[in-house]
C-alpha positions as CSV (number, residue, x, y, z in Angstrom):
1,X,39.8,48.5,168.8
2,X,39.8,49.1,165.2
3,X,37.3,47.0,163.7
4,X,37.9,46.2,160.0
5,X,34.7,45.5,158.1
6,X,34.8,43.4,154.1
7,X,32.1,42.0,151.9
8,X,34.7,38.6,151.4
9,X,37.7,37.6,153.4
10,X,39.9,38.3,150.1
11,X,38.7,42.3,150.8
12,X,40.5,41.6,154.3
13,X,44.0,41.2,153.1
14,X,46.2,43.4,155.2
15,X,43.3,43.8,158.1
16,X,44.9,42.0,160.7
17,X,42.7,39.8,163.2
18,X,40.3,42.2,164.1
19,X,38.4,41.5,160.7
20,X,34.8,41.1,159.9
21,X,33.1,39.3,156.6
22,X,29.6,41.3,156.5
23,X,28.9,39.9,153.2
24,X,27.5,40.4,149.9
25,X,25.6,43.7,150.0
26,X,23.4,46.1,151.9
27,X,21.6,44.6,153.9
28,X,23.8,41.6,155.0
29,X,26.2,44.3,155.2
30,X,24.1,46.4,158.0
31,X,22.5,42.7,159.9
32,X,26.5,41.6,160.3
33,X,27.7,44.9,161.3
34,X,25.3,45.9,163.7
35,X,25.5,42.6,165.4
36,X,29.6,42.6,165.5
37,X,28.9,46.0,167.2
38,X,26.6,45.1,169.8
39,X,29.1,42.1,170.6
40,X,32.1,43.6,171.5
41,X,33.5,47.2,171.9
42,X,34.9,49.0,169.6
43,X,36.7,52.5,168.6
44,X,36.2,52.9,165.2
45,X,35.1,51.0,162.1
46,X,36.8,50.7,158.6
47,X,35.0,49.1,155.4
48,X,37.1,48.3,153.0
49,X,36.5,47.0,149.5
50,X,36.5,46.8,145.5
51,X,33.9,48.7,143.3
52,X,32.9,49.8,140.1
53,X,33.3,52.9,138.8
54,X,32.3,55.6,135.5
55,X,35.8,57.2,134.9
56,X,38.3,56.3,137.4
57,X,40.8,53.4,136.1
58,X,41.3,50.3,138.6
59,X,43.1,49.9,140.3
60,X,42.9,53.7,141.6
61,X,42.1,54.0,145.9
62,X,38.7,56.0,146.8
63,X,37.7,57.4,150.3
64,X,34.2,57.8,150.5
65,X,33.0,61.3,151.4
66,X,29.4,60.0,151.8
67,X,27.5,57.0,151.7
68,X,24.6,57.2,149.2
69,X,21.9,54.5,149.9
70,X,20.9,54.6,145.9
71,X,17.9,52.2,146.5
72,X,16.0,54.2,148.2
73,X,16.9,57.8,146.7
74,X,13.4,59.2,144.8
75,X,12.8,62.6,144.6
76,X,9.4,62.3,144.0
77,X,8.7,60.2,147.8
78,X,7.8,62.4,150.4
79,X,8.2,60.1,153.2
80,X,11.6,60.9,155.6
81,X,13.9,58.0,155.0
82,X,18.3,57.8,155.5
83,X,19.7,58.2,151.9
84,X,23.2,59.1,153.4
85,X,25.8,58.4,155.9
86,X,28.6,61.0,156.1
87,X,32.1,59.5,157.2
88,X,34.0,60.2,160.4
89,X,35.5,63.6,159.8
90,X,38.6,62.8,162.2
91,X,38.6,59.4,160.6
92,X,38.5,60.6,156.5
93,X,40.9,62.9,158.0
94,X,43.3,60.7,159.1
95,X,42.4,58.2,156.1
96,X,43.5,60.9,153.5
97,X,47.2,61.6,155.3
98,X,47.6,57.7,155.2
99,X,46.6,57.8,151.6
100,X,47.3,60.7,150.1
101,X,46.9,59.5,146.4
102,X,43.2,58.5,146.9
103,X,40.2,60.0,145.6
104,X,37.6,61.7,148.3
105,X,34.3,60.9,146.4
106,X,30.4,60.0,147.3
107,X,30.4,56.4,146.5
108,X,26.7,54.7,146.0
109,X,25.5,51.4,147.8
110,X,22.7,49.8,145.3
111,X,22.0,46.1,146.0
112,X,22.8,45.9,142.2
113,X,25.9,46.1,139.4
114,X,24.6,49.8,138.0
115,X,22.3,51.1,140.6
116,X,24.3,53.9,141.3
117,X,23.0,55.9,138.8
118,X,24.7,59.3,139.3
119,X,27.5,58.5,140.6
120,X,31.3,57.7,140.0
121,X,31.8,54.8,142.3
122,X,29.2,52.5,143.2
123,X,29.7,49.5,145.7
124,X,27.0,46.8,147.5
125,X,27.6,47.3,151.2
126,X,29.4,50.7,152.4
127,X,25.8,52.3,153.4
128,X,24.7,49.3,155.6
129,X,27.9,49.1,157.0
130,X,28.0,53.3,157.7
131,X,24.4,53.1,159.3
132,X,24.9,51.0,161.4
133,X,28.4,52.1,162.6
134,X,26.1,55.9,163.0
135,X,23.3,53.7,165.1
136,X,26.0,52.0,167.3
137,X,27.7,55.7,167.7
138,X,30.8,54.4,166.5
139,X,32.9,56.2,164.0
140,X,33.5,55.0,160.7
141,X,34.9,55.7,157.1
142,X,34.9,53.9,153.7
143,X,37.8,52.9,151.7
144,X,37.4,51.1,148.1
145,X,39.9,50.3,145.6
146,X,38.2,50.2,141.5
147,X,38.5,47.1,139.8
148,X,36.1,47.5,137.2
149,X,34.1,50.0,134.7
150,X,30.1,50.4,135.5
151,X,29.2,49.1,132.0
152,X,31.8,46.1,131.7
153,X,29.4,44.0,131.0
154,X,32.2,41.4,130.2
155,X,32.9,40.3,134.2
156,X,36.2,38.4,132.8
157,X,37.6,42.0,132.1
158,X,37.5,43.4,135.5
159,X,40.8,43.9,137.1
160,X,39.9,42.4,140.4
161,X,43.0,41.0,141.5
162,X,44.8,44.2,140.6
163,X,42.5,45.8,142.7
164,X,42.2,43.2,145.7
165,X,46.1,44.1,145.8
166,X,45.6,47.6,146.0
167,X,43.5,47.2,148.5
168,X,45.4,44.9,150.9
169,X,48.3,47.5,150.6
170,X,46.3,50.0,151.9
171,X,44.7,48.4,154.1
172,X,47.8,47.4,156.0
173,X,48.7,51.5,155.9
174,X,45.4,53.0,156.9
175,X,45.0,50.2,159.8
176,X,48.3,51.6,161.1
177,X,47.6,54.6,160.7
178,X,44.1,54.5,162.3
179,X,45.3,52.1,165.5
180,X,47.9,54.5,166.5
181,X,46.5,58.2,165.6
């Protein structure tokens, strides 16, 4: 079974039933995902969403090539921590023939608009969800769809419904295309 992980149900357009709402970032993200895992079986796991980004217009499609955990990245700590969550390579894979248009970037999880310093596209939940997919040993890979610039400080301005449509059209492909490889 293809599990189908969103921050909202309006991220879930085009999912089909086997859809879960993780919530609004990181951690709710990883508590909700871990806990859909442990309760059921399942293949492979998709997290879907909208973003921000630097450069990339909305309401463009991004596969994530990594996860970056921007919270906790500081090169001056010593201590060993998880900063990244690499994607499914059979999965990505499979996501980029489905979507051939998309962008393969990093994408950074900060628990806040503008924490992913460094980075094109930024988003609240994809490393929480990634981590624990990696925990449970289930596959997983990261699909977000830009609605908005980084510095848009004017929230009216971001295209989200351009981008929540985007999103649901995909969604509907790459679920296809990831339930019957």
């Amino acid at each position: 079974m293809l599990l189908v992980v969103a921050a909202t149900e309006a991220e879930l357009r085009g999912a089909g039933a086997a859809g879960l709402v993780c919530g609004i970032g990181p951690v709710e993200a990883a508590l909700a995902t871990a806990r859909a895992l442990a309760e059921r079986p399942v293949d492979a796991v998709l997290h879907v969403g909208i973003a921000g980004a630097r450069e990339i217009e909305p309401p463009a499609l991004v596969l994530g090539s990594e996860s970056v955990y921007c919270d906790v990245v500081d090169p001056a700590f010593s201590m060993a921590r998880v900063e990244r969550v690499a994607p499914d390579a059979t999965l990505l894979a499979a996501a980029r023939a489905a979507l051939p248009d998309a962008r393969v970037l990093p994408i950074a999880t900060s628990g806040r608009v503008g924490g992913g310093a460094g980075f094109e596209v930024e988003a609240m939940e994809g490393f929480g969800v990634l981590r624990a997919a990696a925990i449970a040993d289930v596959p997983a890979v990261e699909l977000r769809a830009i609605s908005n610039a980084f510095d848009e400080a004017d929230r009216t301005a971001w295209r989200i419904g351009e981008a929540l449509d985007a999103l649901a059209a995909a969604v509907e492909r790459l679920v296809a295309a990831l339930s019957h490889p």
